[in-house]
N, C-alpha and C positions, 0 to 999 in steps of 0.2 A: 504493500500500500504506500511503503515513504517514498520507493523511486518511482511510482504510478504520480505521485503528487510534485512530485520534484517533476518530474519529466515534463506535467501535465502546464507548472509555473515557466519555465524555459518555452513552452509552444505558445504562451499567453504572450511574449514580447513580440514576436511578430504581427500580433494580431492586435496589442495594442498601439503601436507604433503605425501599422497602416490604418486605425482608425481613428489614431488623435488628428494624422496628416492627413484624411480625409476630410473630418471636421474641423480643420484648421484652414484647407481650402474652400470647403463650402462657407464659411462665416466670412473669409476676407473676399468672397465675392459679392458678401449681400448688399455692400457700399462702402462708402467712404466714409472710417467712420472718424475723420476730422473735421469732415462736412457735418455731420450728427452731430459732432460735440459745437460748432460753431452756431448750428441751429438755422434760422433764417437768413439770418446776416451772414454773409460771408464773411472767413477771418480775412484780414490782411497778410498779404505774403507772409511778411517777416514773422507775422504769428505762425502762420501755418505753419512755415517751415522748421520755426521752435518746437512744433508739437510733433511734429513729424520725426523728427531728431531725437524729441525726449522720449518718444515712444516706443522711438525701432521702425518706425512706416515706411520710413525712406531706406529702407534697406530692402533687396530681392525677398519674396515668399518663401523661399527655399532657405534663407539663411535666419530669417526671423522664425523658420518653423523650427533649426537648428537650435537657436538661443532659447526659444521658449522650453523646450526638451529639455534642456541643458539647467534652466532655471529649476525645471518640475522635478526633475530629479534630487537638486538640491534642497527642495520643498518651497520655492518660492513660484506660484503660480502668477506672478505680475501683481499690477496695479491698474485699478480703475479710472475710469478718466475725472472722476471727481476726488481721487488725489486716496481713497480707500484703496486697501491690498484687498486683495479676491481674497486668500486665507483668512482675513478678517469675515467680511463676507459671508464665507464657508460657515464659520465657526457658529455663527449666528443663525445660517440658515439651516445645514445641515442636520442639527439634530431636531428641528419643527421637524422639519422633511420626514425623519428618520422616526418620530415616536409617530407621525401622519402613517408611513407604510408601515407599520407594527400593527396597529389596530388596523389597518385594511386586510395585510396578510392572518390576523390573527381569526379576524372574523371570516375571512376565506375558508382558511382551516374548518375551524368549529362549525360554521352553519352551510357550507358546499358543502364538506366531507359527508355531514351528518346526514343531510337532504339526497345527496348520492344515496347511500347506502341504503336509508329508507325507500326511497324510490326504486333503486333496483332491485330489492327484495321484494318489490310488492309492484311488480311493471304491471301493467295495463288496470289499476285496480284507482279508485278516484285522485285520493292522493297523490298517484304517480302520474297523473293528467292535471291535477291541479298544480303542482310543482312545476310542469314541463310549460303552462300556459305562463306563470309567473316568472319563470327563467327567459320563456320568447319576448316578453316584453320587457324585465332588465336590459337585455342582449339590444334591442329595438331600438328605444328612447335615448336619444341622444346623453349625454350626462350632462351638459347644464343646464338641460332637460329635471332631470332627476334632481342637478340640486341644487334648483330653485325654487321646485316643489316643495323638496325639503326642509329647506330655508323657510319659506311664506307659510307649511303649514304648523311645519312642529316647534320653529320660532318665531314667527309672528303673531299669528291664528291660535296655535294651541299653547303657545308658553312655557311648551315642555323642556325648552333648551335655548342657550344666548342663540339668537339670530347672527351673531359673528364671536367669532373665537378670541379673548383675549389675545394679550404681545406674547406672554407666556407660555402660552398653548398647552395646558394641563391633559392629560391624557384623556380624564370624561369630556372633556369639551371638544375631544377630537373622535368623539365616538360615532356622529352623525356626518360628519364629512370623512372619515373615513369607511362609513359603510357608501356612502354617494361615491367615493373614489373608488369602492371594491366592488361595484352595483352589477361591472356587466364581467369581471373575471368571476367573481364570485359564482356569476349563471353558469360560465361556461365550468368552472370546478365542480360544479353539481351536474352538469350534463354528463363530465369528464367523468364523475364519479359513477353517477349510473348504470350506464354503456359498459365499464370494467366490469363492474359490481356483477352487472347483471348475467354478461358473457362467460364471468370465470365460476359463477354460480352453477353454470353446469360441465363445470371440468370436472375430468376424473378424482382428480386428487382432492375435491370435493367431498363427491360421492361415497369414494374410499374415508373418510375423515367419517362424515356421517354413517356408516355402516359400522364402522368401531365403534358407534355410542357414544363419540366426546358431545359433551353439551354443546348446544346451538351456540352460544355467545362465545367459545373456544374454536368451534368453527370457522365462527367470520371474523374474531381477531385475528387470530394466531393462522388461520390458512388465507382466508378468503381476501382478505385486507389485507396485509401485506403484499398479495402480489396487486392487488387491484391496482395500491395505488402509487405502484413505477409511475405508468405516463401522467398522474395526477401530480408526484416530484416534480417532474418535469415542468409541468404549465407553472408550477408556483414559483421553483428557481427562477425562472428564461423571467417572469411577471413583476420581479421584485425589483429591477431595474426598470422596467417599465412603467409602474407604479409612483415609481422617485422623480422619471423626468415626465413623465403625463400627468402630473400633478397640479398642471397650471390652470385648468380652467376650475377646479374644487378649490385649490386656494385663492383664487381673483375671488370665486361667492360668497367665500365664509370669511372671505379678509387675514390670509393665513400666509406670514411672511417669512415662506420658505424656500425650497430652491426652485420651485416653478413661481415663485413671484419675482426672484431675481434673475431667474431668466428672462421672464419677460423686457424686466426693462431694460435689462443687457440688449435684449432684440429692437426692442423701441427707441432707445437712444443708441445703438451701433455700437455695445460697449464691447469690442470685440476680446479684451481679456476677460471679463465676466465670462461670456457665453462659453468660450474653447474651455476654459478654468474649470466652470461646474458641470459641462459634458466632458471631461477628462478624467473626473470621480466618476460620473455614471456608469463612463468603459470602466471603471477598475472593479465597482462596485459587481456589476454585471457580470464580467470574468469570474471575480469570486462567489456569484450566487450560482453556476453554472458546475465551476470545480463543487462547490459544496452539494451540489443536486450529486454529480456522477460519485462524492464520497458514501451519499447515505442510498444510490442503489444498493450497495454490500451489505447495510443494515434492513432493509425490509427483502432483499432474495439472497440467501446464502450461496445460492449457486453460481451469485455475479461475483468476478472474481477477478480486481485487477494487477496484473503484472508487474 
């Protein structure tokens, strides 16, 4: 398992490397962002070409993608154009961000898995047609769709919760826009669950399990669940980077100043250290939700077995 994991760290630098330089190229073509920082007015030469200087601008793409690498290794991811370091930034957005996809992926877990299971135990019967209609419609409805529903009924309307989230972002307060950020993975981990649940329910190693006489609920832990939910691993690892940076339209509604609120305005004002800075942790993050999926295959199928 340690030279699976070492090996696995060594194949992750070429793959991050051509995708910081991919997203290093797609951000410095989205404009000039001395033109952004100058705003309406044009700067005058001599400014521009101070900022240009102080920034790095005036140097080729290729040698400013070199210096940036060069910085981020030594853990300085730049400076913003209003005079802030992006690690600053980080610090402050990162773990909103980070406790916002905890209770998304947590409530994934607990009420996909759960809904899975139920439902493929029990296919065609009400419940598993009432689940499957509420799944097509999370899936369906757009999400600022969903949470602004949210928002208007169960913080405005019914009272039940601040209509915006503290600066703070206490984990109950992030219990409602974290299920609006998990609203359409969530459907698809109960679909995901189901479909497993229900296919491997009539595997042999099933059958053979119930003919021994182990009780039902030893059954479907210990054989049936386990294997069910490899590709369910899967959707949630590959999900929890996407989670982090999809994050922008659920924090723009609940007013939640994390890394999708700093992206935005990274994008709105052309802040192009911002933007590269905090899609530079998504890739790292990403990588490691992916190695940690392929570690815990070996913990739910004994048979997976890496080299």
């Amino acid at each position: 398992m340690g030279r699976y994991v070492t090996r696995r760290l060594l194949q992750m630098i070429p793959v991050f490397v051509g995708t910081t330089l991919l997203i290093f190229l797609m951000v410095h073509v989205m404009g000039d962002p001395v033109a952004g920082l100058c705003g309406e007015r044009q700067c005058d030469p001599a400014t521009e070409a101070r900022l240009r200087q102080e920034f790095g601008l005036d140097q080729p793409v290729w040698r400013q993608y070199l210096t940036y690498m060069g910085n981020v290794f030594s853990g300085d991811f730049g400076t913003a154009f209003n005079g802030q370091r992006v690690i600053d930034l980080m610090a402050t957005a990162f773990p909103v961000t980070l406790r916002l996809t905890l209770v998304a992926v947590v409530l994934e877990i607990v009420i996909g898995i759960t809904l899975g299971v139920v439902t493929g135990l029990r296919r065609g019967r009400p419940v598993d047609t009432s689940v499957l209609l509420l799944t097509l419609m999370a899936v369906s409805v757009p999400i600022f769709v969903t949470g602004l529903l949210a928002q208007l009924l169960l913080g405005v309307e019914w009272r039940l919760v601040p209509p915006a989230v503290s600066a703070a972002a206490p984990l109950d307060e992030l219990i409602v826009p974290g299920l609006v950020l998990a609203s359409v993975s969530l459907a698809y981990v109960t679909r995901l669950t189901r479909t497993s649940v229900a296919e491997n329910a009539r595997a042999d190693y099933v059958r053979t399990a119930v003919a021994k006489g182990l009780p039902r609920h030893r059954v479907i832990t210990r054989h049936l669940l386990r294997n069910s939910l490899i590709p369910v691993v899967t959707f949630i690892g590959t999900d929890v980077g996407a989670l982090m940076g999809g994050a922008i339209v659920t924090e723009r509604i609940f007013n939640i100043h994390g890394v999708g609120f700093q992206l935005y305005q990274g994008i709105l004002r052309q802040n192009t250290q911002t933007v590269v800075g905090f899609v530079t942790v998504l890739v790292i993050v990403f990588l490691l939700a992916n190695l940690l999926v392929d570690v815990v295959y070996a913990v739910l199928d004994p048979r997976i077995r890496h080299a």
